[in-house]
C-alpha positions in Angstrom: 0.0 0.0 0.0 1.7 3.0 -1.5 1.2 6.6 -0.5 1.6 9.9 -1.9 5.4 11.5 -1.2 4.2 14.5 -2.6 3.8 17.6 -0.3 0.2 18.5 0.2 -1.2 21.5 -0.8 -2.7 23.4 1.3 -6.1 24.2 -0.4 -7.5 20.8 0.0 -8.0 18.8 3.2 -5.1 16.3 4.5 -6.9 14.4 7.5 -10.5 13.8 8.7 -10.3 14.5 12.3 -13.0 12.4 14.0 -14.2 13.8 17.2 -16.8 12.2 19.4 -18.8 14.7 21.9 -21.6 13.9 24.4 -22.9 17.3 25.6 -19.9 18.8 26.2 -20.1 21.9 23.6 -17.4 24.4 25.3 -14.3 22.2 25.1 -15.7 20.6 21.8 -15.7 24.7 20.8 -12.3 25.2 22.3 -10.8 21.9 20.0 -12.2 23.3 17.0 -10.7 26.4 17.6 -7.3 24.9 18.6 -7.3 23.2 15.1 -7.5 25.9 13.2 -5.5 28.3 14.9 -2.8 25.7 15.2 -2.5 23.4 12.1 -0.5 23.7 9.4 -2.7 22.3 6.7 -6.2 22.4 6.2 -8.5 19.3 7.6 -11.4 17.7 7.5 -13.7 18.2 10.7 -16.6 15.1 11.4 -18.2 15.4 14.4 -20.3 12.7 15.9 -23.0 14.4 18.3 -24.3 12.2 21.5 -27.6 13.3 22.0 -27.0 17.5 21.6 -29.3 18.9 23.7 -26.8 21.4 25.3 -26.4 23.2 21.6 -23.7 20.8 20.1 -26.6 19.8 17.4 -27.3 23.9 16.7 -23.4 25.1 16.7 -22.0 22.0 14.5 -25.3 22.7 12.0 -24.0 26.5 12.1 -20.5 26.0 11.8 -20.8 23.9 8.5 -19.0 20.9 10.1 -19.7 17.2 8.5 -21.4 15.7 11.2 -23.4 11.7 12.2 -25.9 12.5 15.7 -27.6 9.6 17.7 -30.5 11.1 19.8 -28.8 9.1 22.7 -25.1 8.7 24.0 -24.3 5.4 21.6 -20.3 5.3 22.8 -17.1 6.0 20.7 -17.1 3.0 18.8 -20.1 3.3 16.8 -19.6 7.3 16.4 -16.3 6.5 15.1 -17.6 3.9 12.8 -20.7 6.3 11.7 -18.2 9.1 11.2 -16.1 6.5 8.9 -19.1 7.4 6.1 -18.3 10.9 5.9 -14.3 10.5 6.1 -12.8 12.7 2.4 -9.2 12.4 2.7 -6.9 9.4 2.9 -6.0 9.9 6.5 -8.4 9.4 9.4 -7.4 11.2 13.2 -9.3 10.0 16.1 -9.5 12.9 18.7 -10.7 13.6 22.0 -13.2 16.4 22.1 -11.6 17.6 25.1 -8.5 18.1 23.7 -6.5 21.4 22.3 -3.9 20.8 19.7 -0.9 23.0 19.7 0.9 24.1 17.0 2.2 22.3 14.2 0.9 19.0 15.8 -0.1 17.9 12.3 3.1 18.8 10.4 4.5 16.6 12.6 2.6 13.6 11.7 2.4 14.6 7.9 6.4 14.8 8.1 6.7 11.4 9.7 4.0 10.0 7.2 5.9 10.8 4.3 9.3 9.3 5.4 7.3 6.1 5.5 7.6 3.3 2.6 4.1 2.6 2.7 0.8 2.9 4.6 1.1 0.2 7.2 1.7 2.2 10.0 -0.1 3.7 13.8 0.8 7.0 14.9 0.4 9.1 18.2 0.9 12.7 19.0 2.3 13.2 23.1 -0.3 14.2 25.3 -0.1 16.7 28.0 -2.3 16.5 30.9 -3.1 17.8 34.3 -3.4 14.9 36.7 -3.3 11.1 35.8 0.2 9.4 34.9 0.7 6.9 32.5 3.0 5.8 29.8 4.0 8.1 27.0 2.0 10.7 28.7 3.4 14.0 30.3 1.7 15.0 33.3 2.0 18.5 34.0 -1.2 20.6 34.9 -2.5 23.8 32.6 -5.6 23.9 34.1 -8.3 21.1 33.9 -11.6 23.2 33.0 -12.2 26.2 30.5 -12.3 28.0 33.6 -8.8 27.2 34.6 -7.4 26.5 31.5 -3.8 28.7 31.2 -3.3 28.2 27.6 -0.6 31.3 27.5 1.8 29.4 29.9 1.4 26.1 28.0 2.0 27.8 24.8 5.4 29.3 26.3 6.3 26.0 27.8 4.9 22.8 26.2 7.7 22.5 23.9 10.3 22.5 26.7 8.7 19.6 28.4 11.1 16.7 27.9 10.2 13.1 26.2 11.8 11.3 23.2 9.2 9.4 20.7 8.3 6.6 22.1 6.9 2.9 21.0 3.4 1.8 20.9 1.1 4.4 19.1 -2.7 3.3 20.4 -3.9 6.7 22.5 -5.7 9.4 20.3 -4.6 11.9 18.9 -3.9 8.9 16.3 -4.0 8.4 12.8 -3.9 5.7 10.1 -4.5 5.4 6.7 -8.7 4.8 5.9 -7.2 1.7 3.8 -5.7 0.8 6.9 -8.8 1.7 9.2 -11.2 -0.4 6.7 -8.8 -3.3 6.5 -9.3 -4.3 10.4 -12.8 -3.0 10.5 -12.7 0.4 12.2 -13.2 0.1 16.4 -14.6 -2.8 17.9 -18.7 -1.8 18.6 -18.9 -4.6 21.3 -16.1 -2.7 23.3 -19.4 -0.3 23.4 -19.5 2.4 25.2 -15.6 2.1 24.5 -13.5 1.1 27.4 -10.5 -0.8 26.4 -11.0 0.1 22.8 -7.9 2.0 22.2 -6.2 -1.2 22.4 -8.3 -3.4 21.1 -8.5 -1.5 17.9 -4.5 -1.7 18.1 -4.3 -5.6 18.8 -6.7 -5.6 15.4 -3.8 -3.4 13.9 -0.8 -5.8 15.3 -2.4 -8.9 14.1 -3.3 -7.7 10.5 0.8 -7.2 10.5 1.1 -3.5 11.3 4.2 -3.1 13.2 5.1 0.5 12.5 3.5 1.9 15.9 4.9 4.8 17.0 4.0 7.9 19.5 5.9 11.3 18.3 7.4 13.9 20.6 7.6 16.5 18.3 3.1 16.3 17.5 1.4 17.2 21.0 -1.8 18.2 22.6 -3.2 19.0 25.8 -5.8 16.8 27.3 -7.9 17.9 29.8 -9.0 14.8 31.3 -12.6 15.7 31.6 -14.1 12.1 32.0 -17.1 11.7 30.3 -16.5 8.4 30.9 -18.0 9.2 34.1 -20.9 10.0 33.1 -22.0 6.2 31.5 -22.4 2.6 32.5 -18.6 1.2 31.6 -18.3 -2.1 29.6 -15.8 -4.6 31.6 -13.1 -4.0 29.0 -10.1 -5.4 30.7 -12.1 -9.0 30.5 -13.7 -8.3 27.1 -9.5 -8.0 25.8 -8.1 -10.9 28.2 -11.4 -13.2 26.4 -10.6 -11.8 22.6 -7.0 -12.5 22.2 -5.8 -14.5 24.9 -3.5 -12.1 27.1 -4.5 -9.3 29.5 -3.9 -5.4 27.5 -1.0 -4.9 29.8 1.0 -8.1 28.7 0.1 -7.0 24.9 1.3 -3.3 25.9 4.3 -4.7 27.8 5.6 -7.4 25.2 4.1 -6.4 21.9 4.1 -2.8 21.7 6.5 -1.9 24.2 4.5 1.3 24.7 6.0 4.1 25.8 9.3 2.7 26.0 12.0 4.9 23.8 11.2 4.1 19.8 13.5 1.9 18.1 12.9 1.5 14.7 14.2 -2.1 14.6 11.8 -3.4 16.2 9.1 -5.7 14.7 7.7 -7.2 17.6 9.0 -11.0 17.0 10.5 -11.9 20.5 9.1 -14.4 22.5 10.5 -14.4 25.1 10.1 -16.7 28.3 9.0 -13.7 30.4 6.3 -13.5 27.7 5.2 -16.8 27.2 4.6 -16.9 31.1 2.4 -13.5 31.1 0.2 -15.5 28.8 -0.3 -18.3 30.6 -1.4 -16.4 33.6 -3.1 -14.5 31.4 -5.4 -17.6 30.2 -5.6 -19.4 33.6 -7.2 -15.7 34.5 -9.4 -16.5 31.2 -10.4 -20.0 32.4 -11.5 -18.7 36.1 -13.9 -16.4 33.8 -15.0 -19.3 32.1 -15.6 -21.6 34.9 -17.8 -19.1 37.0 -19.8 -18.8 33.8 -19.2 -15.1 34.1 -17.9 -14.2 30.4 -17.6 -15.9 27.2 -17.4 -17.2 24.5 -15.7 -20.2 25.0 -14.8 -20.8 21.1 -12.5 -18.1 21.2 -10.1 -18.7 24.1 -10.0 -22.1 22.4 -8.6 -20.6 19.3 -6.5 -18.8 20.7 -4.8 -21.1 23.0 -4.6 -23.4 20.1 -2.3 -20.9 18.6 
């Protein structure tokens, strides 16, 4: 799968940035505004709307943006999915609508894009964020409402906060090729309303062959950890992973993806290791507890997968 090395003008859109929002119309107002202030090439917009009724429906209708609504909250998968339909350009962003991009975040992937053979890669941008810790992730607080928000001192600063690219792509901002996004079958909709499908929808990635996973320093955004999550009934993701491919998301994370570990472009994910083999056989005795309370299935595909 070949791309285009050409530069892209910068008339016509490069991504589709897909941005899920559930009532939550002033930071979904303050992304919008962050990507155009702060992109260097024109984009796509799709927003799916979760129900609306705070004005989302009213200011996306206004604003001219491509848009999919649900009269209820249907999760991030299925939006995702819906928003798939209205996807233009070759390159499709999933992004928080609680997020602010900062400047030349998308010349940064668009650079790394194009140094690239082919299309059979995962990329990240770094996120920022007030509070919770976690890997590739740089914790340093900016403010964690609209209210708060001290955009002039991240601006200053958020280049001067230290990481190195790391391994493991998966956390949105993130971008693949549609070909790419078609190819595995977009997000997962059983994952619904969409814990633990980040990486699911990068297991789908690794197992289709896509190797070339990678989070980049030098694209970032601020997240402001606003939890709509919170707000819904949460699918027991962490199970729903361990049942689909026969290891717990934190053994994939730790042996497969390595993410947030320093990138190494040699790698291709082909060790197995004894460490690893023994993280998967806990993994599947945890799998077979499930099984035997008869609280989880289905049955037919731990079997396939321990068969492997």
């Amino acid at each position: 799968m070949e791309h285009n090395t050409i530069v892209h003008p910068t008339d016509r859109p490069l991504f589709s940035i897909l941005i899920p929002s559930w009532n939550n119309l002033p930071f979904l107002q303050l992304c919008v505004e962050s990507i155009k202030c702060h992109s260097a090439y024109n984009h796509q917009i799709i927003i799916h709307i979760n129900e609306g009724s705070d004005g989302t429906l009213e200011w996306v209708r206004q604003q001219g943006f491509d848009y999919t609504f649900s009269e209820e909250n249907i999760g991030v998968c299925l939006a995702l999915n819906m928003m798939r339909t209205k996807v233009k350009t070759d390159y499709i962003v999933f992004l928080n609508d609680d997020m602010y991009v900062l400047p030349d975040w998308d010349r940064a992937l668009y650079d790394e894009i194009l140094s690239l053979p082919d299309n059979r890669f995962f990329l990240s941008s770094t996120t920022i964020q007030p509070h919770t810790a976690g890997d590739s992730i740089i914790v340093s607080d900016y403010g964690d409402s609209i209210a708060t928000f001290r955009r002039d001192d991240l601006l200053r600063e958020y280049r001067s906060l230290s990481i190195k690219d790391w391994m493991g792509a998966t956390l949105p901002p993130n971008i693949v090729h549609r070909d790419i996004w078609d190819l595995v079958g977009g997000y997962s909709v059983e994952y619904s309303p969409g814990m633990y499908s980040d990486p699911d929808f990068t297991a789908k990635l690794w197992f289709c062959g896509i190797r070339y996973m990678k989070g980049l320093s030098s694209s970032r955004v601020y997240h402001f950890e606003t939890k709509s999550t919170a707000r819904v009934a949460k699918n027991n993701g962490s199970r729903q992973f361990l049942m689909k491919w026969g290891m717990t998301s934190s053994t994939f994370r730790r042996f497969k993806t390595r993410r947030g570990e320093d990138f190494s472009p040699q790698y291709v994910g082909t060790e197995h290791s004894k460490a690893l083999r023994h993280h998967i056989c806990r993994s599947r005795l945890k799998a077979v507890g499930y099984l035997l309370t008869g609280t989880f299935g289905p049955l037919w595909s731990f079997i396939k997968n321990t068969q492997k």
